[in-house]
N, C-alpha and C positions, 0 to 999 in steps of 0.2 A: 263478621264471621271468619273471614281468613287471618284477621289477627289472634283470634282463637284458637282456631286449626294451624299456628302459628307456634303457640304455646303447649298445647297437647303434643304435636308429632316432636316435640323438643321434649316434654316429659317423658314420650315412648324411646328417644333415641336416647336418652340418658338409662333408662330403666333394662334399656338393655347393652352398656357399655359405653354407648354411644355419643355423637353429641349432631346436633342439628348446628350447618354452618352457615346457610344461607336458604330463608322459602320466598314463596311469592307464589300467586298465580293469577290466574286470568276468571272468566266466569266458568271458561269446564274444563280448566285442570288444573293442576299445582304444580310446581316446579321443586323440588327438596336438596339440596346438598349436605348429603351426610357423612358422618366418620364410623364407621361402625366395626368394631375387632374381628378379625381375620375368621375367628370361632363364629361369626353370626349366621345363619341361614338365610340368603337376602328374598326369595319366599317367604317365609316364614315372618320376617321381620314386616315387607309388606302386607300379609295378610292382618299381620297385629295391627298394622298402625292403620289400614284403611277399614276394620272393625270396630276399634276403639272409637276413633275419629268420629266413624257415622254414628254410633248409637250418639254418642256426647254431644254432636251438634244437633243433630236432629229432636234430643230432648233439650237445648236450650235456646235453638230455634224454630221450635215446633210450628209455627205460625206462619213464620215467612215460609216456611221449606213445601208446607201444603198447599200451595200454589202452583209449586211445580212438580211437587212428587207425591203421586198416591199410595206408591206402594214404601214399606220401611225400608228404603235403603239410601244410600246418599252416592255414594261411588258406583261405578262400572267395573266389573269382576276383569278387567284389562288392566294392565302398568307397563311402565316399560323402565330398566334399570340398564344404566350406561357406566360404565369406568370412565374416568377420566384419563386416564393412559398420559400420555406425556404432556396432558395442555396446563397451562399454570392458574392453579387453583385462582386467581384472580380475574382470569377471564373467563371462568365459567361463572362466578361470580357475580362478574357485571353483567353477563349473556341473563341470570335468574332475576336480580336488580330492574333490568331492563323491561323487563314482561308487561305488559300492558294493565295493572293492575285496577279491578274495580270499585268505585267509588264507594257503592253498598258493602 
C-alpha cells in the first residue's frame, strides 16, 4: 500500500510542477520530501494529495482498509509542513529513508 501511495503523491507532485524526492512511512504516517514551485499553495497542495490518495487507496484496498476503518476516509484532517531551511537535502533524506517502514 505505501509503495502505491508512493507513486500517486509522485503523480500529484508532478501534476502540480512538482516532483516527489524522497517517501516512506510508518503504519500512521508518511514522511514526503517534496519540490514544489514557489506559485504552490502548500494547503492546498496538501489537501489535494491527501484527497486523491484516500479515495485511490481506499478503492484499491477496500478489503484490507475495512478492518480498520468504517468510516470513508483514510487520513486525519491534521499534517504538519516543515522547510528544510539550511540542512542538506541529504540528511533529511536519510532521517525519511530511516523511518521504520512496514512490512505489509
Amino acid at each position: 500500500m505505501l509503495k502505491e501511495f508512493e507513486n500517486q503523491a509522485s503523480e500529484r507532485c508532478q501534476a502540480w510542477g512538482g516532483k516527489l524526492l524522497q517517501a516512506n512511512g510508518q503504519s500512521d504516517h508518511v514522511h514526503l520530501l517534496i519540490e514544489l514551485p514557489p506559485s504552490a499553495a502548500l494547503a492546498d497542495f496538501v489537501n489535494a494529495i491527501k484527497t486523491g490518495t484516500s479515495r485511490r487507496l481506499r478503492s484499491t484496498f477496500t478489503q484490507h482498509l475495512a478492518g480498520y476503518y468504517s468510516k470513508p476516509v483514510l487520513w486525519s484532517r491534521s499534517y504538519c509542513v516543515l522547510s528544510c531551511g539550511g540542512a542538506p537535502l541529504e540528511i533529511i533524506k536519510q532521517y525519511i529513508q530511516q523511518q521504520d517502514r512496514p512490512e505489509n
